[in-house]
PDB file of N, CA, C and O in Angstrom:
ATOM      1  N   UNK A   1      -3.155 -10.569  -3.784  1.00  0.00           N
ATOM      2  CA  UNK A   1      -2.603  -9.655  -4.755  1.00  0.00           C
ATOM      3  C   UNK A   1      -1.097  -9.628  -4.559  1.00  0.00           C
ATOM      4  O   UNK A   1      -0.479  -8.976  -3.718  1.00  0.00           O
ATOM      5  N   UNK A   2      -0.547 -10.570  -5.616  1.00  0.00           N
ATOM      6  CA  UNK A   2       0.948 -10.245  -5.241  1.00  0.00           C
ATOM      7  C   UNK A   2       1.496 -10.042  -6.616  1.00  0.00           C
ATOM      8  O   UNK A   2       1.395 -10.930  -7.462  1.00  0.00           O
ATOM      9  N   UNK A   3       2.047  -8.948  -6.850  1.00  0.00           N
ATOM     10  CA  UNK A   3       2.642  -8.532  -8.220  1.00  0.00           C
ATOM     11  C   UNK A   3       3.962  -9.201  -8.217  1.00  0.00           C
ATOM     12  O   UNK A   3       4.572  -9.455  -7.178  1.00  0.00           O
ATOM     13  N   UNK A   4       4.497  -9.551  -9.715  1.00  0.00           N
ATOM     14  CA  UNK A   4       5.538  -9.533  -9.951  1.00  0.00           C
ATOM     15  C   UNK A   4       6.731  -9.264  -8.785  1.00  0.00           C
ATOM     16  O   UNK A   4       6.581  -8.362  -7.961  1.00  0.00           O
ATOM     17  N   UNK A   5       7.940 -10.135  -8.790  1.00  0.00           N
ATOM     18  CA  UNK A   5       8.905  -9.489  -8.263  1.00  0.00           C
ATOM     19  C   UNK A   5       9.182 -10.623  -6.884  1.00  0.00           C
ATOM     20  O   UNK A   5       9.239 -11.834  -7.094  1.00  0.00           O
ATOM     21  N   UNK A   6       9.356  -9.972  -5.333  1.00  0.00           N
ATOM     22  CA  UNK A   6       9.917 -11.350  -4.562  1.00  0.00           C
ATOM     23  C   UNK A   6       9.015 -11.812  -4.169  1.00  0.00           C
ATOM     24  O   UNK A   6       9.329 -12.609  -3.285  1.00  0.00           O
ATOM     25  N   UNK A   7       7.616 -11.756  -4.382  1.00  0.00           N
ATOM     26  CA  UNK A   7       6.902 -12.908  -4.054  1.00  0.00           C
ATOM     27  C   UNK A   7       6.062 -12.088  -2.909  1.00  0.00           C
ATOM     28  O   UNK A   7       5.187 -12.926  -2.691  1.00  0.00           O
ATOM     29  N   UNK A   8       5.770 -11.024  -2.062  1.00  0.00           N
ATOM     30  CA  UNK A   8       5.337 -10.815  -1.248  1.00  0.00           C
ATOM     31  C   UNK A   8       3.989  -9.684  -1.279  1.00  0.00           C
ATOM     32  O   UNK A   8       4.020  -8.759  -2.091  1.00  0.00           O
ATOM     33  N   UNK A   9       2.882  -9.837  -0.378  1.00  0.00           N
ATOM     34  CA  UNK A   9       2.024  -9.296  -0.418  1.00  0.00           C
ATOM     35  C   UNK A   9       1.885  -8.332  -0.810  1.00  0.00           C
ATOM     36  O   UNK A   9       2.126  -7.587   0.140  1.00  0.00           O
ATOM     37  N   UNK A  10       1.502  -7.440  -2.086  1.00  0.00           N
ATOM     38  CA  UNK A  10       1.505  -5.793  -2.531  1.00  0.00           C
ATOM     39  C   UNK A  10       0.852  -4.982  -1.799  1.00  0.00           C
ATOM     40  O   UNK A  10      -0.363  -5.065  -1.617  1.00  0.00           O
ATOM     41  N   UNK A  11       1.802  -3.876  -1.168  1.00  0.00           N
ATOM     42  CA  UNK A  11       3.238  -3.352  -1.295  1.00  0.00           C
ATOM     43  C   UNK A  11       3.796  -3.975  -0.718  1.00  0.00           C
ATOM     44  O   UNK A  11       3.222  -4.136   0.359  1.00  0.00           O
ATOM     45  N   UNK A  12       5.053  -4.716  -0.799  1.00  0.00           N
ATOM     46  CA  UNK A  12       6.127  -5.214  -0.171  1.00  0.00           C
ATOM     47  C   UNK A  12       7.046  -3.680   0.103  1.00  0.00           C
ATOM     48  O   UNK A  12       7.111  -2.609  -0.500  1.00  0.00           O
ATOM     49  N   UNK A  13       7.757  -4.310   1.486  1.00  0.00           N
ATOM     50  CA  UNK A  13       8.636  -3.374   1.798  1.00  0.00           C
ATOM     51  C   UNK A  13       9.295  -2.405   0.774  1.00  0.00           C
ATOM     52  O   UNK A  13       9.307  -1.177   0.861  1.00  0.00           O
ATOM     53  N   UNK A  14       9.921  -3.282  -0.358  1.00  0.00           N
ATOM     54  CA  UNK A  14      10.865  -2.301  -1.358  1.00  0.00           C
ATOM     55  C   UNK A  14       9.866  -1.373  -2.320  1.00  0.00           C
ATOM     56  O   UNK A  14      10.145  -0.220  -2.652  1.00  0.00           O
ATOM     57  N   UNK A  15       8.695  -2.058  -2.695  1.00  0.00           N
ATOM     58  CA  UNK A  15       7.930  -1.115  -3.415  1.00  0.00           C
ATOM     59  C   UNK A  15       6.976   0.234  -2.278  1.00  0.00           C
ATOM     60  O   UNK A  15       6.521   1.330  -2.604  1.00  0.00           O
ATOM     61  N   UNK A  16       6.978  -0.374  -1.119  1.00  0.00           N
ATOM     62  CA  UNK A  16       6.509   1.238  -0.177  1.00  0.00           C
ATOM     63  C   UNK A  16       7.969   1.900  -0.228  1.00  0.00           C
ATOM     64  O   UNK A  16       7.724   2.645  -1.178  1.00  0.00           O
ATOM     65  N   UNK A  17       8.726   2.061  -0.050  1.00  0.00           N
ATOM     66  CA  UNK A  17       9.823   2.343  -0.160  1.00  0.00           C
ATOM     67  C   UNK A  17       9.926   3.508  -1.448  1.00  0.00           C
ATOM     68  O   UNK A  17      10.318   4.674  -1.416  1.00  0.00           O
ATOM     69  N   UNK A  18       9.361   2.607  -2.672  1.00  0.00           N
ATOM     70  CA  UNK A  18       9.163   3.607  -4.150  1.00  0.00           C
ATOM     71  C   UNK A  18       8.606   4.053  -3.902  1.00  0.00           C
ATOM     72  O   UNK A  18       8.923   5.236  -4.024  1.00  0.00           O
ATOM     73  N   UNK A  19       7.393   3.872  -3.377  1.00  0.00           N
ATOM     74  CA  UNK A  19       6.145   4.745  -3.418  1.00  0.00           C
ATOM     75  C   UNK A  19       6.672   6.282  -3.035  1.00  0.00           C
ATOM     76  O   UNK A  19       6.812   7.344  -3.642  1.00  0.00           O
ATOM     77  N   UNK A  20       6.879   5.801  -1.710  1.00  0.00           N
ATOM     78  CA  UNK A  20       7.466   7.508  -0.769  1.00  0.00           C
ATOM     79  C   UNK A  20       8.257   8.481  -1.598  1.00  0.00           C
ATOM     80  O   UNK A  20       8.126   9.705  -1.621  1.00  0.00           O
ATOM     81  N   UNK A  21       9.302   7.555  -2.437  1.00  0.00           N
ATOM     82  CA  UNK A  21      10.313   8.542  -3.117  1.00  0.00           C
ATOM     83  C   UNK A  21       9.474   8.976  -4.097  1.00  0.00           C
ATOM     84  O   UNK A  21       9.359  10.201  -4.142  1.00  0.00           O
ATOM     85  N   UNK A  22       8.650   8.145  -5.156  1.00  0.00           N
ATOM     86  CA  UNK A  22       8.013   8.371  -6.114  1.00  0.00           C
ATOM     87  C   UNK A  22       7.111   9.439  -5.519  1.00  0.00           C
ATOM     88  O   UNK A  22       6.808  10.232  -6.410  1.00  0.00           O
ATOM     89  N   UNK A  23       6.614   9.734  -4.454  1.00  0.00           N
ATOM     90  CA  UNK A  23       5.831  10.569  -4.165  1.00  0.00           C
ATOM     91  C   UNK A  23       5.532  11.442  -3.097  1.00  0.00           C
ATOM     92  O   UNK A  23       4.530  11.763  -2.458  1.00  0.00           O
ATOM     93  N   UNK A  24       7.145  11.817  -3.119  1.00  0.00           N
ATOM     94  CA  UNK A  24       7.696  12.878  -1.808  1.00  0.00           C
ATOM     95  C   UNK A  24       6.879  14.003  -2.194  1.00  0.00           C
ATOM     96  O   UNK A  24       6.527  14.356  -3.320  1.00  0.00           O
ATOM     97  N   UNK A  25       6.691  14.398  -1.302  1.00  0.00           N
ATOM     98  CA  UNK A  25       5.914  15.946  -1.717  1.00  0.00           C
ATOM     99  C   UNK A  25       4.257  15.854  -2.155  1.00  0.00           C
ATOM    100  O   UNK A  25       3.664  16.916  -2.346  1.00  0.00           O
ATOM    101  N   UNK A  26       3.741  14.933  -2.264  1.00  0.00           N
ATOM    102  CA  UNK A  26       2.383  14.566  -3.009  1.00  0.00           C
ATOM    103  C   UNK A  26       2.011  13.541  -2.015  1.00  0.00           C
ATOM    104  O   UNK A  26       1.889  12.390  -2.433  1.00  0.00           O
ATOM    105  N   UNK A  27       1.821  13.770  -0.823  1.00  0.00           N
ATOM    106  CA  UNK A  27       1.223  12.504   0.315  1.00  0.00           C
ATOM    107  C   UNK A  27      -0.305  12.404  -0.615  1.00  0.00           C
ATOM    108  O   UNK A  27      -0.738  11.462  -1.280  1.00  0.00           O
ATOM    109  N   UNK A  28      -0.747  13.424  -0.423  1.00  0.00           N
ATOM    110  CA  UNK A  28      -2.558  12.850  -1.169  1.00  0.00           C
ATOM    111  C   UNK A  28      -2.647  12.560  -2.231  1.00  0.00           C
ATOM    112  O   UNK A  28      -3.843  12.290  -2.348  1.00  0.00           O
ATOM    113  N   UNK A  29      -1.917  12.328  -3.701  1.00  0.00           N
ATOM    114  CA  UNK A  29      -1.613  12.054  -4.528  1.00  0.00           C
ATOM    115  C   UNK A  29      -1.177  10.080  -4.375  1.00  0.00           C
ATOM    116  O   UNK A  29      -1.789   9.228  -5.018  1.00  0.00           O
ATOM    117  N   UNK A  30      -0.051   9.772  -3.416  1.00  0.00           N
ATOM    118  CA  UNK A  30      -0.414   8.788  -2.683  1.00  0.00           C
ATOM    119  C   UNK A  30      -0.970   7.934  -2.132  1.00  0.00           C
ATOM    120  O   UNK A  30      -0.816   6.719  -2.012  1.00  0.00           O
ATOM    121  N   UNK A  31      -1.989   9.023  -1.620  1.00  0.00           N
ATOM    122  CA  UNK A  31      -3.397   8.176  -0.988  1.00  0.00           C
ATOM    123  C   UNK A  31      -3.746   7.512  -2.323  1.00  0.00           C
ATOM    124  O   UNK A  31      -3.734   6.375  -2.795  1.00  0.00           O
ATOM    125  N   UNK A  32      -4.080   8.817  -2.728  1.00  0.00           N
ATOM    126  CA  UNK A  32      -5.141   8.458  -3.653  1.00  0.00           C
ATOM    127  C   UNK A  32      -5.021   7.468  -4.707  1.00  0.00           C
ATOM    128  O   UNK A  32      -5.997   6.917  -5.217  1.00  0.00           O
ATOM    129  N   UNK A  33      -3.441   7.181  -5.127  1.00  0.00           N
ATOM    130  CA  UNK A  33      -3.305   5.929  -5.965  1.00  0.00           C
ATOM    131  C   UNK A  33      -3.435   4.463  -4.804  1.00  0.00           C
ATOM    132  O   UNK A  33      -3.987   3.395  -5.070  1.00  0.00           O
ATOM    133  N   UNK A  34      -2.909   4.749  -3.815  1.00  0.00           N
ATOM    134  CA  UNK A  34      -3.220   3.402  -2.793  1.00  0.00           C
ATOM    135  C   UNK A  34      -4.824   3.274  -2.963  1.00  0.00           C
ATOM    136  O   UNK A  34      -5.330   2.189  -3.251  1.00  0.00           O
ATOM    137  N   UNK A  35      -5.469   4.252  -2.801  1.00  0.00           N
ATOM    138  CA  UNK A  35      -6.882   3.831  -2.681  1.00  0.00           C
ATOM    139  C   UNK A  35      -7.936   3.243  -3.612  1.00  0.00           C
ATOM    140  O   UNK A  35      -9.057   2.788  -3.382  1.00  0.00           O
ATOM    141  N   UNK A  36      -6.901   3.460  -5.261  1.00  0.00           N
ATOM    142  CA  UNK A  36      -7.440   2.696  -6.181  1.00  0.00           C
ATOM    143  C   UNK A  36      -7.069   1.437  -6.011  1.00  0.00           C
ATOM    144  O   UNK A  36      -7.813   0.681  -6.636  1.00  0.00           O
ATOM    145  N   UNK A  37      -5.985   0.736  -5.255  1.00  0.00           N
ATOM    146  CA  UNK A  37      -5.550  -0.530  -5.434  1.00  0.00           C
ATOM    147  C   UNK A  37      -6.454  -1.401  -3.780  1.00  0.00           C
ATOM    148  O   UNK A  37      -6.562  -2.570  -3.411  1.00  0.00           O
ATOM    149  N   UNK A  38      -6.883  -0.173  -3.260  1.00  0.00           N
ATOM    150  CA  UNK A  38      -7.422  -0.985  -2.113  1.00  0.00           C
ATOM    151  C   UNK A  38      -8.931  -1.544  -2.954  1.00  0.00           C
ATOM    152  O   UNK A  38      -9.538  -2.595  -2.749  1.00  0.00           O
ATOM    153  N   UNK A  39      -9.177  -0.722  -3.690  1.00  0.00           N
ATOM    154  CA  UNK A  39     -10.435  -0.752  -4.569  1.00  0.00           C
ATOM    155  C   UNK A  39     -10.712  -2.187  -4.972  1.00  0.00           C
ATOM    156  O   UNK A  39     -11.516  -3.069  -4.672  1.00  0.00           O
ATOM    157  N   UNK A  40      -9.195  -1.944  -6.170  1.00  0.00           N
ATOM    158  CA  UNK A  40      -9.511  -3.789  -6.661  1.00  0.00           C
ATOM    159  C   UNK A  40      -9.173  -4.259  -5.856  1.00  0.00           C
ATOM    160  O   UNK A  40      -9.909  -5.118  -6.341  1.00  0.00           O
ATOM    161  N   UNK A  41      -8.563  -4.863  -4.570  1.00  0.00           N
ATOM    162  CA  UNK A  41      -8.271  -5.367  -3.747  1.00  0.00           C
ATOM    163  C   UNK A  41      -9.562  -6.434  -2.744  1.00  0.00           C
ATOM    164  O   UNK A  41      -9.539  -7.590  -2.323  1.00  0.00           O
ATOM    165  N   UNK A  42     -10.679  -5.198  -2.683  1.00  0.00           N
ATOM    166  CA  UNK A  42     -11.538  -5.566  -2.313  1.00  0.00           C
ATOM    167  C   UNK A  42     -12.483  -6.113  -3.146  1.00  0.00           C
ATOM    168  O   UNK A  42     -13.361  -6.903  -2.799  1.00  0.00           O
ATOM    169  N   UNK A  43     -12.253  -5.598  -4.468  1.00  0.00           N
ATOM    170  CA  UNK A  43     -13.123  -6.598  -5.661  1.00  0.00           C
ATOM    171  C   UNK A  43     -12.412  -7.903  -5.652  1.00  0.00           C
ATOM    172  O   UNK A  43     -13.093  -8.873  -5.982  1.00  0.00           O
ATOM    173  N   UNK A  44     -11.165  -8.108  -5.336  1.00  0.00           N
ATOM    174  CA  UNK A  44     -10.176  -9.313  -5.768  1.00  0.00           C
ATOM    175  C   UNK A  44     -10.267 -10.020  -4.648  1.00  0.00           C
ATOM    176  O   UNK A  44      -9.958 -11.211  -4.707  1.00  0.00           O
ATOM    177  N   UNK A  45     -10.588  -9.603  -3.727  1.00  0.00           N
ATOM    178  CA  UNK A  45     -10.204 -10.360  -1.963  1.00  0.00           C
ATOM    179  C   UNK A  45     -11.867 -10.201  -1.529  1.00  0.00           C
ATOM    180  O   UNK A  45     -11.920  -9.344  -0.647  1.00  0.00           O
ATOM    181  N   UNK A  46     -12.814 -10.566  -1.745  1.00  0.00           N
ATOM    182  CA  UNK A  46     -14.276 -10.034  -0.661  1.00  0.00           C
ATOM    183  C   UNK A  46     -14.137 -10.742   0.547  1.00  0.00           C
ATOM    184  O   UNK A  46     -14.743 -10.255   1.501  1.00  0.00           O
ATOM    185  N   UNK A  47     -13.451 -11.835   0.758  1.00  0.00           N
ATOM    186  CA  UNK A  47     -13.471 -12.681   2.395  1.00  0.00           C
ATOM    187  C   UNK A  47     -12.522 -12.022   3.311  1.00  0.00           C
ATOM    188  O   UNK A  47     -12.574 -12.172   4.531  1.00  0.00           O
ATOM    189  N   UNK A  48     -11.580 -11.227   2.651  1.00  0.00           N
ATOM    190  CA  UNK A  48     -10.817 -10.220   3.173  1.00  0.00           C
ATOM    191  C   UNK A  48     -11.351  -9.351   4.253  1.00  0.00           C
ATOM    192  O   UNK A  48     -12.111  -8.419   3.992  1.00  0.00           O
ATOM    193  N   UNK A  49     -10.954  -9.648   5.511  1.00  0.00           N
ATOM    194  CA  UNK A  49     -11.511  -8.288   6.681  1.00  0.00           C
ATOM    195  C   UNK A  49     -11.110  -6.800   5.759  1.00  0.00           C
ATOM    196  O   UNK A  49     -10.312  -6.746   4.823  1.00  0.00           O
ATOM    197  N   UNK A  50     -11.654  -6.024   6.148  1.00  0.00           N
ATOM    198  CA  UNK A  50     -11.509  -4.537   5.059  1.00  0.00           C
ATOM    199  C   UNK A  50     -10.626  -3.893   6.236  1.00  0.00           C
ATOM    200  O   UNK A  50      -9.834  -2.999   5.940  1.00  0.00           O
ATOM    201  N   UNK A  51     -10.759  -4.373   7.697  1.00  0.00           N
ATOM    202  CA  UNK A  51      -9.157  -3.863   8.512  1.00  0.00           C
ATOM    203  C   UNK A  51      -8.034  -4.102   7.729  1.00  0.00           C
ATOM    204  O   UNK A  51      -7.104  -3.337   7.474  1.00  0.00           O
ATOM    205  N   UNK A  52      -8.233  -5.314   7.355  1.00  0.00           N
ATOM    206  CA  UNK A  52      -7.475  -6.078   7.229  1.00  0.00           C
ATOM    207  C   UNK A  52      -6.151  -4.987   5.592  1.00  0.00           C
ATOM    208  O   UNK A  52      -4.999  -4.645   5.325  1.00  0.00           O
ATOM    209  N   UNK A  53      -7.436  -4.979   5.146  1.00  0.00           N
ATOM    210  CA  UNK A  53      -7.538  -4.442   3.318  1.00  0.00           C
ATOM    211  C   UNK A  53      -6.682  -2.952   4.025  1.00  0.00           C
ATOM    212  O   UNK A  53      -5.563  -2.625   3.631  1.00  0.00           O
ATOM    213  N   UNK A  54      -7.237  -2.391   4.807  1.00  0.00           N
ATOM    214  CA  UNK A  54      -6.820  -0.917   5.035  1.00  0.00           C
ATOM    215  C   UNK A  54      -5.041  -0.894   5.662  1.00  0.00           C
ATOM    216  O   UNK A  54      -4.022  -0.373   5.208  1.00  0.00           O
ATOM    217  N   UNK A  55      -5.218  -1.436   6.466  1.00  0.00           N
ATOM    218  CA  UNK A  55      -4.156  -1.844   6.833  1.00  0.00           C
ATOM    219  C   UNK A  55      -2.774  -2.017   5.444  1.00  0.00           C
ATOM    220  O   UNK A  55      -1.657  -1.510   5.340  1.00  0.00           O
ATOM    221  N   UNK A  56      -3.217  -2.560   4.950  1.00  0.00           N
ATOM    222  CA  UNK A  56      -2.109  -3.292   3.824  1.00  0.00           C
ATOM    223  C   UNK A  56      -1.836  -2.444   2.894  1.00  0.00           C
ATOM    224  O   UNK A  56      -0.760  -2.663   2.339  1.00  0.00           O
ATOM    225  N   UNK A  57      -2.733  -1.080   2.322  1.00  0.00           N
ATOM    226  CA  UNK A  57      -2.595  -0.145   1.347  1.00  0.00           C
ATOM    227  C   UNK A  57      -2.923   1.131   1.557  1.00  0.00           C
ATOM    228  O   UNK A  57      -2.887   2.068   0.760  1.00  0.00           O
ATOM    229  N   UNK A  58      -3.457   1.100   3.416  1.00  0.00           N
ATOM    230  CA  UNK A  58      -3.801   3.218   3.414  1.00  0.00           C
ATOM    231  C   UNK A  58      -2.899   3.137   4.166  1.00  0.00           C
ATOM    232  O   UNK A  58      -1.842   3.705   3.891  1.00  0.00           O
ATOM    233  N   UNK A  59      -3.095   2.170   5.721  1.00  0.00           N
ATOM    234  CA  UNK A  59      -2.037   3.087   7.164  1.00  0.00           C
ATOM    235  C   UNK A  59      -0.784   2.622   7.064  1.00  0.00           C
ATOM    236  O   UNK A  59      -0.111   3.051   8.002  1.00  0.00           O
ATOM    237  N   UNK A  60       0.001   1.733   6.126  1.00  0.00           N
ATOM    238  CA  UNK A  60       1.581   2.326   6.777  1.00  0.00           C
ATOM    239  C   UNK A  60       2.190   3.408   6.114  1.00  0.00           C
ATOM    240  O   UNK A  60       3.147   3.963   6.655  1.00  0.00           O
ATOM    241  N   UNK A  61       1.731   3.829   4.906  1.00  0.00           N
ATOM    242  CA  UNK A  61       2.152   5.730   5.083  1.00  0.00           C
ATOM    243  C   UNK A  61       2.490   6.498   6.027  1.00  0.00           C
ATOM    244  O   UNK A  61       3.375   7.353   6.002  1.00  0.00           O
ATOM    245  N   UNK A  62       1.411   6.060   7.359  1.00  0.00           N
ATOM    246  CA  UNK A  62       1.355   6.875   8.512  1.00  0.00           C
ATOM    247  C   UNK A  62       2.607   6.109   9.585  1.00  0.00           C
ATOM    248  O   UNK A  62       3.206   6.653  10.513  1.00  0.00           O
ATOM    249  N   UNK A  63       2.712   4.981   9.192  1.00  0.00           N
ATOM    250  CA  UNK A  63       3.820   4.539  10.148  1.00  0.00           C
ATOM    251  C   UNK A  63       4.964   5.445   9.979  1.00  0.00           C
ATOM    252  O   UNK A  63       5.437   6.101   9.051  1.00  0.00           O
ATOM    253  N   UNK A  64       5.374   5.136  11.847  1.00  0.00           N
ATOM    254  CA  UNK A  64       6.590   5.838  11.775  1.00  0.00           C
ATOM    255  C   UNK A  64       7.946   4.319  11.760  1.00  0.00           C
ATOM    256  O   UNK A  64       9.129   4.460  12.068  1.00  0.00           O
ATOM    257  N   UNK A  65       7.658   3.747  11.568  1.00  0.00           N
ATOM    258  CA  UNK A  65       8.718   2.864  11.483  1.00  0.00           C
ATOM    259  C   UNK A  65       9.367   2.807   9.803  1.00  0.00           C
ATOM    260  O   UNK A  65      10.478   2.678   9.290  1.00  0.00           O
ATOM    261  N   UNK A  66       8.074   2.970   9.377  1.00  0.00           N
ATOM    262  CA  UNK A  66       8.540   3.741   7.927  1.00  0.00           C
ATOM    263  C   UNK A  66       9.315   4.509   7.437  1.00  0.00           C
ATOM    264  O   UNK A  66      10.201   4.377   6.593  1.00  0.00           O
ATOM    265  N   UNK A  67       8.732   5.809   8.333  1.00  0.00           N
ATOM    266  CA  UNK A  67       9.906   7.071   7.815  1.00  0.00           C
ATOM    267  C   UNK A  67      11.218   6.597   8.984  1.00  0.00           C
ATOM    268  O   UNK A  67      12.320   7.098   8.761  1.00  0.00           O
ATOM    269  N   UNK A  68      11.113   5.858   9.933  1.00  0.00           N
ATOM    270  CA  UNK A  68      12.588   5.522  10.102  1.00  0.00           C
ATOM    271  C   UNK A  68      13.760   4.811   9.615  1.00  0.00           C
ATOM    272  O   UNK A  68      14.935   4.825   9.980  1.00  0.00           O
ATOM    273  N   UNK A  69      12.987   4.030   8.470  1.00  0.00           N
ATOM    274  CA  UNK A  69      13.831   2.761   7.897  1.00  0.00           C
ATOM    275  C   UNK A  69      14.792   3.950   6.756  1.00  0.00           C
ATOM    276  O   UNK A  69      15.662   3.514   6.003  1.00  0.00           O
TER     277      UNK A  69
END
């Protein structure tokens, strides 16, 4: 799943980046759109480890290297 733009796995750095601003104040609002894209993700990817899947669209929200950048 790589949308439009520099070429890199969705979310790429600059679009988590939108996300946060797009959705300061609304962390579960957040989730909850990541969790539709983990959705098709896993319809789009099935050989995909689902660590793998989770990893890429629920837990770096929770990173803190995130809110440090």
């Amino acid at each position: 799943m790589d949308l439009r733009g520099c070429g890199a796995a969705w979310p790429c750095r600059t679009r988590k980046r939108q996300l946060v601003v797009e959705f300061t104040g609304a962390r579960i609002s957040l989730m909850l759109h990541l969790s539709a894209y983990l959705v098709q993700a896993c319809e789009d990817l099935p050989h995909t480890p689902s660590g793998v899947l989770h990893a890429r669209f629920l837990a770096w929200p929770r990173s803190a290297a995130l809110r440090n950048e």
